[in-house]
C-alpha positions as CSV (number, residue, x, y, z in Angstrom):
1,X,-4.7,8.5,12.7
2,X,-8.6,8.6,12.7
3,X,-10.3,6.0,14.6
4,X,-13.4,6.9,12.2
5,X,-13.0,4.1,9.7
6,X,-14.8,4.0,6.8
7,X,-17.1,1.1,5.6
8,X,-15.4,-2.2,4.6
9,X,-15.6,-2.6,1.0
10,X,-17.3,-5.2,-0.5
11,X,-14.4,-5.7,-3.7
12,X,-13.6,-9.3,-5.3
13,X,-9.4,-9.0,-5.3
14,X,-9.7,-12.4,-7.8
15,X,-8.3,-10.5,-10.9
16,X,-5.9,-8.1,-9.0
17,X,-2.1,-8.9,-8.3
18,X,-0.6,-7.0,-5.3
19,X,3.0,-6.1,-3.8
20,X,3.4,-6.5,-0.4
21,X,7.0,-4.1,0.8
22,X,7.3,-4.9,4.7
23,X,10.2,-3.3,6.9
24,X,12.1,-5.1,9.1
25,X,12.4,-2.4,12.2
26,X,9.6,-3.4,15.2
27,X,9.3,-6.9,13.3
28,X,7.3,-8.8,15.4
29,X,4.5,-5.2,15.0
30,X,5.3,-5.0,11.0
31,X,4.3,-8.8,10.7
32,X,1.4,-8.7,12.4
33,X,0.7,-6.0,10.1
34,X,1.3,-7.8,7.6
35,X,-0.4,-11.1,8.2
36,X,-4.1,-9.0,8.8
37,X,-3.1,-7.5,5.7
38,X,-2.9,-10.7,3.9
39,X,-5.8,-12.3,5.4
40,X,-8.0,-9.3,4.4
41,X,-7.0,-9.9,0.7
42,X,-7.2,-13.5,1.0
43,X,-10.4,-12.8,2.2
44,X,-11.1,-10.9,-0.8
45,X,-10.8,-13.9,-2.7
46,X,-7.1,-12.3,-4.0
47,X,-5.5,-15.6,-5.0
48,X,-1.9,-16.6,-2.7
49,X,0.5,-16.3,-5.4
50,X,-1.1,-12.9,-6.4
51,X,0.5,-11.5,-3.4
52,X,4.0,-10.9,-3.5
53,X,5.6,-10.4,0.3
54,X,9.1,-8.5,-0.4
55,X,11.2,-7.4,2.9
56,X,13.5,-4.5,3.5
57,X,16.0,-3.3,5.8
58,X,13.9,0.4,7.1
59,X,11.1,1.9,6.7
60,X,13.2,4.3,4.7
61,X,14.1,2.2,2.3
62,X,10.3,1.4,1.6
63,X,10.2,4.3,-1.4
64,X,12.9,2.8,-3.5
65,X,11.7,-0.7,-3.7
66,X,8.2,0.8,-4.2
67,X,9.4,2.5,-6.9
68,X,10.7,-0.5,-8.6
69,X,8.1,-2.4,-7.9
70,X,5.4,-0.4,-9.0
71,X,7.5,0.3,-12.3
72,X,7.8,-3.7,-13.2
73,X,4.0,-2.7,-14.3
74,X,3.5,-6.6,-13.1
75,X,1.0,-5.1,-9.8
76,X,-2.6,-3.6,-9.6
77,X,-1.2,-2.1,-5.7
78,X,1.6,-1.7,-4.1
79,X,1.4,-1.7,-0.3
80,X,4.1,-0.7,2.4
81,X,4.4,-1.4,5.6
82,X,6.4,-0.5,8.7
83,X,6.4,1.2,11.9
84,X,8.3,4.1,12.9
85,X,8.0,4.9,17.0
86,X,9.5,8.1,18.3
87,X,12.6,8.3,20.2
88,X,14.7,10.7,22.0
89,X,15.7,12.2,18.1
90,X,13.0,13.6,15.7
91,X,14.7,10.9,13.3
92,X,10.5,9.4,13.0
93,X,9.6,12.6,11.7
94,X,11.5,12.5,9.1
95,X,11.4,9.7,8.1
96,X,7.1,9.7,8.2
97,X,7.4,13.1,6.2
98,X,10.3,12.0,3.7
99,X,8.7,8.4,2.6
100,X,5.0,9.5,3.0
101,X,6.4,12.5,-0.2
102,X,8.0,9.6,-1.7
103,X,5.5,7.7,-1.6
104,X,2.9,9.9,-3.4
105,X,5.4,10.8,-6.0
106,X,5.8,7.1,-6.6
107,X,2.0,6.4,-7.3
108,X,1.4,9.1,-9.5
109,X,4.5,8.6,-11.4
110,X,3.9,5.4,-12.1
111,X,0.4,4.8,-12.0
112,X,-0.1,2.5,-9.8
113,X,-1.5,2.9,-6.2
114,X,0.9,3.1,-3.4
115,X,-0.9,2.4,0.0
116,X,1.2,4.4,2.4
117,X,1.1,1.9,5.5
118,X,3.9,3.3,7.7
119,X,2.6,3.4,11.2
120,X,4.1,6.4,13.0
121,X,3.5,6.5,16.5
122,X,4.8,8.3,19.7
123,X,5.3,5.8,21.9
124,X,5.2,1.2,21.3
125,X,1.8,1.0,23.2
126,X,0.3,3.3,20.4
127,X,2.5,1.2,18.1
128,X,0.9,-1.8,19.3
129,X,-2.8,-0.7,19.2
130,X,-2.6,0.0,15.9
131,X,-0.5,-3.0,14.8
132,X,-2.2,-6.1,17.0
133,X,-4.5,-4.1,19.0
134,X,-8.0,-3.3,18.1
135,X,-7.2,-0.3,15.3
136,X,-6.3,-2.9,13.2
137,X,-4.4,-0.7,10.4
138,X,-3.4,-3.7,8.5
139,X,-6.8,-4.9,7.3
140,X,-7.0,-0.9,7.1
141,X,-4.5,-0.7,4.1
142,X,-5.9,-4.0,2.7
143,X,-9.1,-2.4,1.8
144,X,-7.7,0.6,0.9
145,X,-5.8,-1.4,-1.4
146,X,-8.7,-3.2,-2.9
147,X,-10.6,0.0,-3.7
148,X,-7.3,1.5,-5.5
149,X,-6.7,-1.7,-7.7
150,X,-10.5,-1.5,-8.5
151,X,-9.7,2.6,-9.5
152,X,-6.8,1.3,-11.3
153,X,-8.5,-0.6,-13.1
154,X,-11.4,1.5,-14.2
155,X,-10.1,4.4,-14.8
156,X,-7.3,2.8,-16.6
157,X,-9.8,1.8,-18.7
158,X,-11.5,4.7,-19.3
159,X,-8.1,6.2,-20.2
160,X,-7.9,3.6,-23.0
161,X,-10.9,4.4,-24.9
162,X,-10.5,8.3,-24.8
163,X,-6.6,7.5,-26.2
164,X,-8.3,5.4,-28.7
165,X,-10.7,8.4,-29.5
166,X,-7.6,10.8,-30.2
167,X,-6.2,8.1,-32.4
168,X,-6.1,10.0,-36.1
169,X,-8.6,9.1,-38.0
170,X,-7.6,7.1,-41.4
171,X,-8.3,9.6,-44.5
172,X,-7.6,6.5,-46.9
């Protein structure tokens, strides 16, 4: 991952509902992300109940429950986290490759934004610098999911009217 973050956003998250999909692997790193992740969109003025915290066994199993979520068309974003640190297998590999894939196809299937906040690392000191040390990836994918829910939005929008100006016109 970069360390050349891009300007904080300056986005109102008042009107914006968000998912929140959090593995249970590396807990104690996964909450941490999640909690700066939270903050940044209470911060942001996104309401408490507008964030909906769901939990799941893997970071493999992040896609599917993405998926589901992002289809109940009841969320602006949907954000995953979890941490995946490399051991003596290249099982993080795949598992970084397969849901990052999965994760795309989700977002533009549905339509909504997926932020792709699986924290792949080589070794639990990267892990940790990311996740509680002064990275700080979880207000990372917070933003990012501020500016996507704004996008959403917008463009969604936009998509409306030129739908409305296919609409056939009435010859009566």
């Amino acid at each position: 991952m970069s360390q050349d973050k891009p300007s904080s956003p300056n986005i109102s998250g008042a009107k914006f509902v968000f998912s929140i999909i959090a593995a249970s692997y590396n807990q104690d790193l996964v909450e941490a992300l999640l909690q700066k992740t939270i903050a940044t969109l209470t911060q942001a003025q996104v309401a408490p109940q507008n964030i909906r915290v769901l939990r799941v066994p893997g970071s493999g199993e992040l896609p599917y429950v993405a998926h589901m979520t992002a289809s109940s068309s009841e969320f602006d974003c949907v954000i995953v986290l979890g941490v995946v640190i490399a051991g003596d297998t290249p099982h993080h590999e795949i598992i970084a490759q397969s849901t990052a894939l999965a994760l795309q196809e989700v977002a533009i299937r549905s339509e909504v934004p997926v932020i792709n906040g699986i924290v792949v690392t080589n070794n639990r000191a990267q892990a940790e610098q990311r996740c509680i040390g002064s990275l700080d990836r979880g207000t990372e994918f917070a933003q990012a999911a501020l500016v996507m829910a704004q996008h959403r939005q917008t463009l969604g929008e936009r998509l409306d009217t030129l739908e409305d100006l296919d609409e056939p016109f009435d010859k009566n």
